[in-house]
Backbone as a ProteinNet text record, in pm:
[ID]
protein_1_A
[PRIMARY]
XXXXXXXXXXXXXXXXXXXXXXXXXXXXXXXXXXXXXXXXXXXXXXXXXXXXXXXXXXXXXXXXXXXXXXXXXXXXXXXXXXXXXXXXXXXXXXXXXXXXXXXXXXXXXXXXXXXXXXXXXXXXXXXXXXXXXXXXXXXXXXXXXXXXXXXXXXXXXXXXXXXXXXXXXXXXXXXXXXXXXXXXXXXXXXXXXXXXXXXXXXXXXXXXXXXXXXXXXXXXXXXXXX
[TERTIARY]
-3888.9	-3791.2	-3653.7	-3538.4	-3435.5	-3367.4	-3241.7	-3200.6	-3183.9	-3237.5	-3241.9	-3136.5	-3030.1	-2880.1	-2764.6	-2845.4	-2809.6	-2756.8	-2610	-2618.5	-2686.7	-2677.5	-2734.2	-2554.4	-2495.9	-2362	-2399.9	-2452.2	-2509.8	-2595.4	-2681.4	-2828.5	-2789.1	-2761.7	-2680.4	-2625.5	-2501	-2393.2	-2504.6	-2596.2	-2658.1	-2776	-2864.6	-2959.1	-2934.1	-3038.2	-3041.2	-3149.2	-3192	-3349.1	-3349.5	-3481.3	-3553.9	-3627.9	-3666.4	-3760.2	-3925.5	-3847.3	-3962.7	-3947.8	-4077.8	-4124.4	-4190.4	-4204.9	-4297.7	-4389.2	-4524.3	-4623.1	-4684.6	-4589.1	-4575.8	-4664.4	-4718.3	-4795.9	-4719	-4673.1	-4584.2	-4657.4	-4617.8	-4732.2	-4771.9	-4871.4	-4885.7	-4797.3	-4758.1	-4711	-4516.2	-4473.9	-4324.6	-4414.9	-4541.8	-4563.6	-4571.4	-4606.1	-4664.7	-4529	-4428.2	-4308.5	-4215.6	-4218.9	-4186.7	-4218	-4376.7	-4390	-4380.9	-4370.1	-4307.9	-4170.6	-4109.2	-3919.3	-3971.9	-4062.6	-4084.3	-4070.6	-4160.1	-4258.1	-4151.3	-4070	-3935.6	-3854.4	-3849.7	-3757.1	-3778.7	-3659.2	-3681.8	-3779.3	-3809.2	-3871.4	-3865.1	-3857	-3804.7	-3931.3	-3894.7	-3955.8	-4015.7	-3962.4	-4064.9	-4184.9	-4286	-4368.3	-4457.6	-4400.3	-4414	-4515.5	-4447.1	-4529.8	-4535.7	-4527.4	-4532.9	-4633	-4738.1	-4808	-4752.5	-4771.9	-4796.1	-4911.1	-4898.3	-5012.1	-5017.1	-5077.2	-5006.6	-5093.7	-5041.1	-5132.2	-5135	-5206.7	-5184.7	-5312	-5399.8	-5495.3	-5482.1	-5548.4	-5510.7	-5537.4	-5708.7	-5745.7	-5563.9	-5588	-5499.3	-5358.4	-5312.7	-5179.9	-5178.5	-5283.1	-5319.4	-5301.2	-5352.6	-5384.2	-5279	-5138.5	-5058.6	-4950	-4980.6	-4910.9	-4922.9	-5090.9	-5124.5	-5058.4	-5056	-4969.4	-4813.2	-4755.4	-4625.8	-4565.6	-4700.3	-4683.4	-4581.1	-4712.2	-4652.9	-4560.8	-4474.9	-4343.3	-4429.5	-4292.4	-4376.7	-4366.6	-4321.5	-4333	-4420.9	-4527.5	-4635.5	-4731.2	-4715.5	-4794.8	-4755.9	-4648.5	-4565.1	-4555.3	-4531.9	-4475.9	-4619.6	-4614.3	-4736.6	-4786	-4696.6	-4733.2	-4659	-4698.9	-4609.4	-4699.7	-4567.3	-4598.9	-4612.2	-4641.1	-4680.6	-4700.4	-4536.1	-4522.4	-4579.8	-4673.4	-4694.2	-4677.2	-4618.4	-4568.3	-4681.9	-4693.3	-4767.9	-4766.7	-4722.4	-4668.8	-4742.9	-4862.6	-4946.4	-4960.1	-4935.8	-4923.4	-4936	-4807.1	-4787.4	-4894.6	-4987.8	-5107.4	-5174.3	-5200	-5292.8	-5194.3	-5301.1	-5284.2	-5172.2	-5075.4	-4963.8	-4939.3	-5074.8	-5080.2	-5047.2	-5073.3	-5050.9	-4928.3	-4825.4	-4703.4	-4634.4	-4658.5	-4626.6	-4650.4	-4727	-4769.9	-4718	-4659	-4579.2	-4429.2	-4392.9	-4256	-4265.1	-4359.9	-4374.9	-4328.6	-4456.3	-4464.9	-4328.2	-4299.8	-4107	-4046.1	-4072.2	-3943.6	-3809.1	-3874	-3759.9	-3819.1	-3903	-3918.6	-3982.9	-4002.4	-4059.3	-4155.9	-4251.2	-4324	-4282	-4144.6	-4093.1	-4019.1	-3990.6	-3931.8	-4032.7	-4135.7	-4243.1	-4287.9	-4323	-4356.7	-4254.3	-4102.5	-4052.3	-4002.6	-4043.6	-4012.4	-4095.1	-4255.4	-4382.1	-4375.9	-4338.2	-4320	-4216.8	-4097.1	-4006.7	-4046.3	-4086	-4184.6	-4221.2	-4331.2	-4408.8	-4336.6	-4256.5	-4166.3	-4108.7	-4070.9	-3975.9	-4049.1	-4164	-4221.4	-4315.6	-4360.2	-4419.2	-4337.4	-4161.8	-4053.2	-4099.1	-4051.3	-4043.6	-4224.3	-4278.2	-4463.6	-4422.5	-4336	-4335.8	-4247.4	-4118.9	-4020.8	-4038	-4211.1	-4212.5	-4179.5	-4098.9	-4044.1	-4100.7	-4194.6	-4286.1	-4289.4	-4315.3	-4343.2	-4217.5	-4045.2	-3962.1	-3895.1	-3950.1	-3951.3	-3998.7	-4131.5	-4214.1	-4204	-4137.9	-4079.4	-3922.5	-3872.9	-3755.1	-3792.3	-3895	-3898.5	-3954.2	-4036.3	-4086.2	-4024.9	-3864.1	-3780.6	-3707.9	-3669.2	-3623.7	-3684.5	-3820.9	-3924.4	-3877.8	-3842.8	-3872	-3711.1	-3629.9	-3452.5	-3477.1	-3578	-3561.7	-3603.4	-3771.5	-3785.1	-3712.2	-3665.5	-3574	-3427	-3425.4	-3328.1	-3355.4	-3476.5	-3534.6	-3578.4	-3661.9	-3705	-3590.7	-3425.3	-3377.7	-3292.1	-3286.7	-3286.6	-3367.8	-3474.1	-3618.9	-3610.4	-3533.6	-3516.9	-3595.1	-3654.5	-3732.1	-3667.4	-3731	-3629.3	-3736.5	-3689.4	-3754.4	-3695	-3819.7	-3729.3	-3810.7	-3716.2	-3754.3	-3804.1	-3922.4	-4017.6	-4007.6	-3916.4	-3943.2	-4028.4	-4039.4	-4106.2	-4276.4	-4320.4	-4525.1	-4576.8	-4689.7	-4749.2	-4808.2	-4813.3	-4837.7	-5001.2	-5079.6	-5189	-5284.7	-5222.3	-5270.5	-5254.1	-5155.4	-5084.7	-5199.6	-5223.5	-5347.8	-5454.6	-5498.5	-5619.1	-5672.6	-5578.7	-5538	-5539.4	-5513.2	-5450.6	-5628.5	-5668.4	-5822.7	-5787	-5680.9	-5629.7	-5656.9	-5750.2	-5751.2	-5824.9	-5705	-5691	-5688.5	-5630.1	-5574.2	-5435.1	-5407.8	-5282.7	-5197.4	-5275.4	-5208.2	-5104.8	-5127.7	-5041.2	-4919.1	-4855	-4775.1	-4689.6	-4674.5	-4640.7	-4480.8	-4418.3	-4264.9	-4222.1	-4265.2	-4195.3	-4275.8	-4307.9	-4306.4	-4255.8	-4242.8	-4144.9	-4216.4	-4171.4	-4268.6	-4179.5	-4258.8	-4169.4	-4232.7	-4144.4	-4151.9	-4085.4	-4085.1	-3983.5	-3899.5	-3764.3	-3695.3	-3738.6	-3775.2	-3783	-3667.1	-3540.3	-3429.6	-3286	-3176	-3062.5	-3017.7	-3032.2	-2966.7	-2843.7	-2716.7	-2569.5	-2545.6	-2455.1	-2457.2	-2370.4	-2420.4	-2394.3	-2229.5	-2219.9	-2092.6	-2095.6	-2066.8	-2024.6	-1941.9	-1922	-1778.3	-1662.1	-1582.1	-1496.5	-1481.3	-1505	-1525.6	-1483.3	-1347.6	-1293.5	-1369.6	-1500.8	-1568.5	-1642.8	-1692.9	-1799.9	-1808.7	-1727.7	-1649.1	-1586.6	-1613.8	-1554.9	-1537.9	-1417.5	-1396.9	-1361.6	-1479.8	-1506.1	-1551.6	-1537.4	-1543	-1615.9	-1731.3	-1761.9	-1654	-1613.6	-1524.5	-1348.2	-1345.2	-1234.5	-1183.9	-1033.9	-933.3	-960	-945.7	-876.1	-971.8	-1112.9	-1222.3	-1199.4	-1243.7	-1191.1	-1218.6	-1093.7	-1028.1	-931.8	-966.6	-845.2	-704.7	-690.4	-507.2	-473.1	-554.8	-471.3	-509.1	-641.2	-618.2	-509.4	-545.2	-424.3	-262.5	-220	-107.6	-12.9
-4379.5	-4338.9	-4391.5	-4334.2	-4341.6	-4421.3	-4491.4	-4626	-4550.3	-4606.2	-4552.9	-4572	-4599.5	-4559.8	-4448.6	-4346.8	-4169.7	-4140.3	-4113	-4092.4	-3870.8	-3872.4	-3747.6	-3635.1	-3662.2	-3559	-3569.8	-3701.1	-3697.4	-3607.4	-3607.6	-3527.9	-3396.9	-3377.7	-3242.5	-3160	-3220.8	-3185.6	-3167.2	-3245.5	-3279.2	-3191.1	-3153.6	-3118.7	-2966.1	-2902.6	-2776.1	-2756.3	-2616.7	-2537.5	-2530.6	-2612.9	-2647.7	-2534.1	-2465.3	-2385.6	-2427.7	-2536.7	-2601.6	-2689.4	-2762.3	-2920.8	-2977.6	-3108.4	-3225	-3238.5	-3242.7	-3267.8	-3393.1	-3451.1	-3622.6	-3595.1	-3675.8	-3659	-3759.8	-3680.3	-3773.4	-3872.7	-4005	-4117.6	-4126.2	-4130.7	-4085.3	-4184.2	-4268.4	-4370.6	-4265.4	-4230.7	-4165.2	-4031.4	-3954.3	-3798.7	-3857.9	-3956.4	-3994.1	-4003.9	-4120	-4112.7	-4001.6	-3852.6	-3755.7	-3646.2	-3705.6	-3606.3	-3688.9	-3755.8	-3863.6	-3826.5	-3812.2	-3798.5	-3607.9	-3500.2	-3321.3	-3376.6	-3422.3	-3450.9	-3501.2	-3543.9	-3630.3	-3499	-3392.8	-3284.6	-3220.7	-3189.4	-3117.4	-2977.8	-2913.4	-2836	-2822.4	-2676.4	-2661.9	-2691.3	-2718.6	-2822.3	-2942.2	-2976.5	-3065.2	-3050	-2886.4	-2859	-2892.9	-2913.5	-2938.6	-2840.6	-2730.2	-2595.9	-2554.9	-2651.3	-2623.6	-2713.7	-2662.9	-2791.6	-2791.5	-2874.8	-2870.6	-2842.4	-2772.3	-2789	-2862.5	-2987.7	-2995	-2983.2	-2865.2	-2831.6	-2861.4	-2974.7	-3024.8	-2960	-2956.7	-2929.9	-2799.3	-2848.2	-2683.4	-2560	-2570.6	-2399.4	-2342.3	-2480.6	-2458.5	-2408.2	-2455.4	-2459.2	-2326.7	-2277.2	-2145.5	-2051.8	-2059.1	-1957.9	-1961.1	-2007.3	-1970.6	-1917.2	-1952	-1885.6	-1753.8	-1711	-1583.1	-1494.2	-1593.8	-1508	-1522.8	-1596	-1555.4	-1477.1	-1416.7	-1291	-1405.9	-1476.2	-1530.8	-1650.7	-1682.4	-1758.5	-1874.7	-1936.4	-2069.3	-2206.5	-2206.2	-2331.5	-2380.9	-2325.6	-2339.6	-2377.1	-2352.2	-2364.7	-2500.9	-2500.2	-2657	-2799.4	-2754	-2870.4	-2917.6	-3071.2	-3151	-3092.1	-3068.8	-3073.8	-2920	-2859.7	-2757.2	-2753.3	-2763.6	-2792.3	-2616.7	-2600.5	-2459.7	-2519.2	-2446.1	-2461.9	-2318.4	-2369.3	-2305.5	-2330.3	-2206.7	-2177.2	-2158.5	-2203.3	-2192.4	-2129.5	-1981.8	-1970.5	-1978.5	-1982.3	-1959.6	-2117.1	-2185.8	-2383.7	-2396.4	-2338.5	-2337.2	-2340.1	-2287.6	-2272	-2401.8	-2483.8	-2573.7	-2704.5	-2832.4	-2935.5	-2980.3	-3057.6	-3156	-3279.5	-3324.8	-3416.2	-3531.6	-3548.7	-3627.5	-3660.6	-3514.5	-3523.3	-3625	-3595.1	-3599.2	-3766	-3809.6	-3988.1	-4039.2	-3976.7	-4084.6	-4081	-3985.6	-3956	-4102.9	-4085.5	-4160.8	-4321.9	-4371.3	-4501.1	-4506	-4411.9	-4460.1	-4492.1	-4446.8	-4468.4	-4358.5	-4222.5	-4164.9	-4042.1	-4026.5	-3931.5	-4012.7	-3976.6	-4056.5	-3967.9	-4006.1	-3855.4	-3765	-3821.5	-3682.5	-3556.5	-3644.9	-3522.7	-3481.1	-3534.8	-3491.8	-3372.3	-3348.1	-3252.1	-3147.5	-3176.4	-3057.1	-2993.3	-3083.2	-2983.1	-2965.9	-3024	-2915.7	-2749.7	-2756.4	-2645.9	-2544.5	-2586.3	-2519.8	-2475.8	-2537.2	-2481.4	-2369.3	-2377	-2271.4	-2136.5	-2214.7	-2043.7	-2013.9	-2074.6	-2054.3	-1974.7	-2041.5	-1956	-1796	-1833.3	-1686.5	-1608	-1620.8	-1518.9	-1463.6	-1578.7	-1527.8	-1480.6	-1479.8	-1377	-1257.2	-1256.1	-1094.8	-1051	-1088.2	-1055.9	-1032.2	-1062.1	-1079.5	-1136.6	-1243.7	-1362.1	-1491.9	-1508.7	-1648.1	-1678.3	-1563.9	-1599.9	-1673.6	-1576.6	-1628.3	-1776.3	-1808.1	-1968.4	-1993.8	-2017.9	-2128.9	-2109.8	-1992.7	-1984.8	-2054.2	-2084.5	-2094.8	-2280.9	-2328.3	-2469.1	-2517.2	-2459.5	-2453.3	-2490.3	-2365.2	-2418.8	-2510.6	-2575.8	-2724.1	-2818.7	-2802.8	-2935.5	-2923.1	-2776.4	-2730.4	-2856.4	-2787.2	-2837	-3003.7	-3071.6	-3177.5	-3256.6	-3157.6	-3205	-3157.6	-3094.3	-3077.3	-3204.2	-3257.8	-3352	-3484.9	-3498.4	-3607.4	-3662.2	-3523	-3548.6	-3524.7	-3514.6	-3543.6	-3719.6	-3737.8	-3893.4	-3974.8	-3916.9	-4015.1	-3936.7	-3857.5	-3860.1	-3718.8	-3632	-3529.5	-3406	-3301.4	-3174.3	-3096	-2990.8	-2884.8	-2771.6	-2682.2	-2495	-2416.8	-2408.6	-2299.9	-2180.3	-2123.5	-2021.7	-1939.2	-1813.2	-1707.7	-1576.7	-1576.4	-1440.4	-1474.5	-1425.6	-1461.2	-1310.5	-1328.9	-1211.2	-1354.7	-1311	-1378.5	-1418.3	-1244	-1240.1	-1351.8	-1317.4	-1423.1	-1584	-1605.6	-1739.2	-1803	-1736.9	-1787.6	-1789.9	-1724.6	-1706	-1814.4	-1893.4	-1980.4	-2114.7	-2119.3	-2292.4	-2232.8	-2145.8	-2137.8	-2116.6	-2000.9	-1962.9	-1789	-1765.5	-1596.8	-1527.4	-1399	-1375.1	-1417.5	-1555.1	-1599.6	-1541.6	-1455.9	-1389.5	-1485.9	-1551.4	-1648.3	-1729.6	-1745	-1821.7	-1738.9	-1805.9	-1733.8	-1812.2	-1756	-1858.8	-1839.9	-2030.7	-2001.8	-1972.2	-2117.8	-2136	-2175.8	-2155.8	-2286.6	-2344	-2458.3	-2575.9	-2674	-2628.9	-2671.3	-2823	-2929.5	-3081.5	-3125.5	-3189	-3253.6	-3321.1	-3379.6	-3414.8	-3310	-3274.3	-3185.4	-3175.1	-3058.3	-3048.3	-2989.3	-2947.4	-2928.7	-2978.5	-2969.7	-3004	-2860.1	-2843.3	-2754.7	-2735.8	-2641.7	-2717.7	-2645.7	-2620.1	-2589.8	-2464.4	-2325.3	-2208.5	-2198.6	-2288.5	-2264.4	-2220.4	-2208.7	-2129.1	-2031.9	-1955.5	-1892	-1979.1	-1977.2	-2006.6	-1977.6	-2140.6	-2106.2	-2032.1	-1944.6	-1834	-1737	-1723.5	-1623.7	-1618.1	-1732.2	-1759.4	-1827.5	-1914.3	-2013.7	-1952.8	-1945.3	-1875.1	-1956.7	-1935.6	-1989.3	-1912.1	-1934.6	-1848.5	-1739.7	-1581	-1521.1	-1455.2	-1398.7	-1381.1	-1305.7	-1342.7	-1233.5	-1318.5	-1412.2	-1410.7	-1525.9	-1527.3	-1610.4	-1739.4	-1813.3	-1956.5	-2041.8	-2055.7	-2183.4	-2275.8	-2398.4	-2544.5	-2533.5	-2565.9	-2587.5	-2489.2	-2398	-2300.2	-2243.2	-2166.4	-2237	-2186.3	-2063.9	-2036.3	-2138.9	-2195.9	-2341.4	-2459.5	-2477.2	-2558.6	-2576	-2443.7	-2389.4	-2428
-3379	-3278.9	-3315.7	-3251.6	-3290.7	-3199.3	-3187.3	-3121.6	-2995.2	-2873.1	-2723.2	-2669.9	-2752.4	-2681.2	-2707.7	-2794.8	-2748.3	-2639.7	-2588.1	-2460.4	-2408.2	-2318.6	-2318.3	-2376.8	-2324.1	-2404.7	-2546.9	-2645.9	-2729.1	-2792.2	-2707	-2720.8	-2704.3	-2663.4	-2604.4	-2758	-2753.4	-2911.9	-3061.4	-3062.2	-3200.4	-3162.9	-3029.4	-3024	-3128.8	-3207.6	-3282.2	-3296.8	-3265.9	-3313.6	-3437.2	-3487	-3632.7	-3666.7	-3735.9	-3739	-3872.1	-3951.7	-4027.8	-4020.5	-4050	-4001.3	-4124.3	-4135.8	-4228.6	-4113.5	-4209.2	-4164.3	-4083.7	-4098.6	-4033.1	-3873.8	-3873.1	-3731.5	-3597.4	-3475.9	-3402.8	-3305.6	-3323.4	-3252.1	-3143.1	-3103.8	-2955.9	-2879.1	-2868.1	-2733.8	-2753.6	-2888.6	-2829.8	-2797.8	-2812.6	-2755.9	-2578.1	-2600.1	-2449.1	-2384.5	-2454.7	-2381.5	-2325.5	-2445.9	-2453.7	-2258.6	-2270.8	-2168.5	-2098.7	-2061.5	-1929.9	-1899.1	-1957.4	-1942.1	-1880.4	-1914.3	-1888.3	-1773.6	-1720.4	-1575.5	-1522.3	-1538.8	-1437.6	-1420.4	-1426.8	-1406.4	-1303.4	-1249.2	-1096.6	-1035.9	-953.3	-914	-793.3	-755.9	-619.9	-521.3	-442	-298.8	-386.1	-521.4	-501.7	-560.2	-559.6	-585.1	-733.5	-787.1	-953.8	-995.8	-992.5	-1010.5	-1146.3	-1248.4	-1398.2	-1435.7	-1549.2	-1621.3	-1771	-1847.6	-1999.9	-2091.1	-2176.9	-2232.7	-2368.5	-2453.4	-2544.4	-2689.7	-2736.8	-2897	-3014.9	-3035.8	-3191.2	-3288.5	-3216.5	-3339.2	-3408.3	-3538.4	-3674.2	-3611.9	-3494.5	-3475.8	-3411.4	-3270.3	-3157.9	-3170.5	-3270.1	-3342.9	-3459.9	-3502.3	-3574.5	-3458.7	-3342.3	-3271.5	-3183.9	-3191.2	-3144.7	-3268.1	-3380.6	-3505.7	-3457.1	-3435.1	-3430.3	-3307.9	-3194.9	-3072.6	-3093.4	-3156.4	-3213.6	-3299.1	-3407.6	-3473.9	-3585.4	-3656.6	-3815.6	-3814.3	-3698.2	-3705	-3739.1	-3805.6	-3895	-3812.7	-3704.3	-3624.8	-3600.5	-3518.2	-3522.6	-3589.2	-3728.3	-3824	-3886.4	-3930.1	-3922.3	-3878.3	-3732.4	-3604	-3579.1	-3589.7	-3550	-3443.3	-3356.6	-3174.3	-3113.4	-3051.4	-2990.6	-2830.7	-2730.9	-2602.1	-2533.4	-2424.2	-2387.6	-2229.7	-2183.6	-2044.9	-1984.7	-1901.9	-1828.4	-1694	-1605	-1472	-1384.1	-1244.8	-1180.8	-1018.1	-994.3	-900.3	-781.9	-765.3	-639	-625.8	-712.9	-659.3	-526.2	-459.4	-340	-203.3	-228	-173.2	-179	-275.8	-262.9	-192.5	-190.1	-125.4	-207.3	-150.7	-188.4	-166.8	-83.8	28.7	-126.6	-206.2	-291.9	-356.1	-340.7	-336.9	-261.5	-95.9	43.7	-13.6	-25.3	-13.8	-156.5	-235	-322.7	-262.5	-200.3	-152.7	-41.7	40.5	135	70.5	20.1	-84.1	-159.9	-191.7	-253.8	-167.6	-38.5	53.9	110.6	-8.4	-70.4	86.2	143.2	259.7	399.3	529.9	576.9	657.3	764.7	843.1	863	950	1007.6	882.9	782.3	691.4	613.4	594.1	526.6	622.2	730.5	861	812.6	836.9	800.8	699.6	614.2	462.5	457.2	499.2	397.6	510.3	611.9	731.9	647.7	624.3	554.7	440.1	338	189.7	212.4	312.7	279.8	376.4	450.4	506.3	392.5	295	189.3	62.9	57.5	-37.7	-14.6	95	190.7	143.3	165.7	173.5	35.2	-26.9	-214.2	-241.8	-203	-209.5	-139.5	-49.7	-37.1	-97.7	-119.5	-249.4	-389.6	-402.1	-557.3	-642	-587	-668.2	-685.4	-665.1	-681.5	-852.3	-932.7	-1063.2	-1131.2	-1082.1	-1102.9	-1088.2	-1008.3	-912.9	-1002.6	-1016.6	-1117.4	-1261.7	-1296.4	-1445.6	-1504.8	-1351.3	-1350.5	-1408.3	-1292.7	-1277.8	-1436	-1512.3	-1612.9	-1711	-1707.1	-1853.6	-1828.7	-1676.8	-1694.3	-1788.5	-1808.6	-1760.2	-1907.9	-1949.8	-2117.5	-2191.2	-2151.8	-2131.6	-2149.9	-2047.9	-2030.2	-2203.7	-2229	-2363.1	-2494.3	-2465	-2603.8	-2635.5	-2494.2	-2522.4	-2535.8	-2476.2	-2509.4	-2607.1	-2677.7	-2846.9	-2882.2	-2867	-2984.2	-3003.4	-2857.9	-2841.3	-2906.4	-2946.5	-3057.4	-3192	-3217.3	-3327.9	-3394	-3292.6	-3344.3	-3317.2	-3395	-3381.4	-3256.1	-3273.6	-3138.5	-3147	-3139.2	-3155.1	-2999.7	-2920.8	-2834.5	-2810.2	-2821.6	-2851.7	-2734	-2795.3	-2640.7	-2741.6	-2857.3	-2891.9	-2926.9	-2797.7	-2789.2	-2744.3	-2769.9	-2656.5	-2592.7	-2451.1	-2318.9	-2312	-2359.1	-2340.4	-2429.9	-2537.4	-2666.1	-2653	-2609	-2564.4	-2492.5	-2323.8	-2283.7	-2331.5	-2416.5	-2463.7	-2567.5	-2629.9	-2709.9	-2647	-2497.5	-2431.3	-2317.5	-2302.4	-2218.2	-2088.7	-2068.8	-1978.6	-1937.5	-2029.9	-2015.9	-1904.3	-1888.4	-1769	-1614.8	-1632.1	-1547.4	-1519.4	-1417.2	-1365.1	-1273.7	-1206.1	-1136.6	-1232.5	-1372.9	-1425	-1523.4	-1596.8	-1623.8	-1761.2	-1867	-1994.3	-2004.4	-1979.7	-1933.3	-2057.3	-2151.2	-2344.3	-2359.5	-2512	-2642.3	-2675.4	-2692.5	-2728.9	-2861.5	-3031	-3104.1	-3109.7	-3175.8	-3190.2	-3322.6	-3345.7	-3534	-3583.6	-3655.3	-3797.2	-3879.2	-3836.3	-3926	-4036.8	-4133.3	-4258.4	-4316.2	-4239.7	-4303.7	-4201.7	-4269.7	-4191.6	-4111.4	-3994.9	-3921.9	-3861.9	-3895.5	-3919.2	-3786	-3690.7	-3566.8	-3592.8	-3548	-3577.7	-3501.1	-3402.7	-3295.3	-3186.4	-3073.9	-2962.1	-2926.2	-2876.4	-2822.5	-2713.9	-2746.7	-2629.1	-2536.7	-2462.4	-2320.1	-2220.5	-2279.5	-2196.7	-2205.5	-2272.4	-2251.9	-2196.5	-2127.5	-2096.2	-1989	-1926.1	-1825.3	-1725.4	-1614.3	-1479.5	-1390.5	-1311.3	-1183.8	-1075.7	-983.8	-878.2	-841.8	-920	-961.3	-1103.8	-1122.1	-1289.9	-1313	-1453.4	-1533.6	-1508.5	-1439.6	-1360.4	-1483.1	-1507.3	-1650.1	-1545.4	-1584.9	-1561.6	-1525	-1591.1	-1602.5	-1635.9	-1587.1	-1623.1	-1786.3	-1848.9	-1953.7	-2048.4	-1932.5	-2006	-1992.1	-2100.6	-2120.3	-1946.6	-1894.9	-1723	-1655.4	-1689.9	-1551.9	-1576.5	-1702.2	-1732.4	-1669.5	-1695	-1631	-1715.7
[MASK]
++++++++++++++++++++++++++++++++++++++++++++++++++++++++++++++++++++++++++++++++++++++++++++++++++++++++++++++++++++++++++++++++++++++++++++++++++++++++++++++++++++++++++++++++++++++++++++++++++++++++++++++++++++++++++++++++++

């Protein structure tokens, strides 16, 4: 691991998608640390409606080569994580939620009563809207966001995997035809096997709005400035 005083603007600037890896195997106590920092990422109500899945072995790690159609990360990267979204969460018990909130201090009965009341008016809405999957896909690529910055604070690279078939994906982590779930990313992790130089951005006037989409004068540009 790399010196734990990276600040995150750090992690941020230097973080870059690797696409090949050394075979180096990553130690379990930083994989362990790794998913400790996912699991600390937000989720709406609270719910922690995402799991991990995490794939190191040759079949496991073959058989997502195969649902990525060849890409070499997979085949490469010691470890590749596989967030999966969980939108019907909502339904089951939380009571385990509810009592660490409690034990922190951080909720007490009475708000525990009315946010779990509110939740589920909240999520009912989004089940008839059709938006439940979106919710828990949404909460997913945080958890994803969170590890890509983390492994690069320890020193490891990470490439963000959006091209899978879905079907294959589960079929691979022992999820098949499970509809209830839903595959957010791949997130492969490793030892860089090459230097990745940072392609650039556009300027933030293209991209940077205030108030308005489309609208000139986002914090730092020459119209906000004035």
């Amino acid at each position: 691991m790399t010196s734990p005083t990276m600040s995150v603007a750090e992690a941020i600037r230097t973080r870059r998608t690797v696409r090949h890896y050394l075979p180096d195997p990553i130690p379990e106590a930083t994989l362990d640390a790794l998913l400790g920092l996912a699991v600390e990422a937000p989720t709406s109500w609270n719910l922690q409606d995402r799991s991990i899945v995490v794939v190191s072995g040759d079949e496991g790690r073959a058989g997502l080569a195969w649902a990525t159609g060849g890409q070499p990360q997979p085949q490469e990267a010691p470890v590749v994580l596989v967030f999966v979204a969980e939108p019907q969460s909502w339904r089951d018990d939380h009571s385990d939620v509810y009592e660490q909130a409690r034990r922190s201090g951080a909720w007490n009965d009475e708000f525990v009563a009315m946010f779990s009341a509110a939740s589920r008016v909240f999520q009912e809405d989004l089940d008839q809207r059709g938006l439940l999957r979106e919710y828990a896909v949404k909460d997913a690529m945080i958890a994803a966001s969170f590890v890509m910055l983390a492994a690069t604070e320890m020193g490891l690279a990470t490439s963000p995997m959006n091209g899978w078939d879905e079907a294959k994906v589960k079929k691979v982590i022992g999820i098949d035809g499970r509809d209830d779930l839903a595959i957010a990313l791949l997130v492969s992790v490793g030892r860089p096997a090459q230097d990745q130089r940072h392609p650039g951005r556009r300027a933030r006037e293209r991209t940077v709005f205030r108030e308005t989409y489309g609208a000139a004068g986002g914090p730092g540009s020459a119209a906000h400035r004035g």
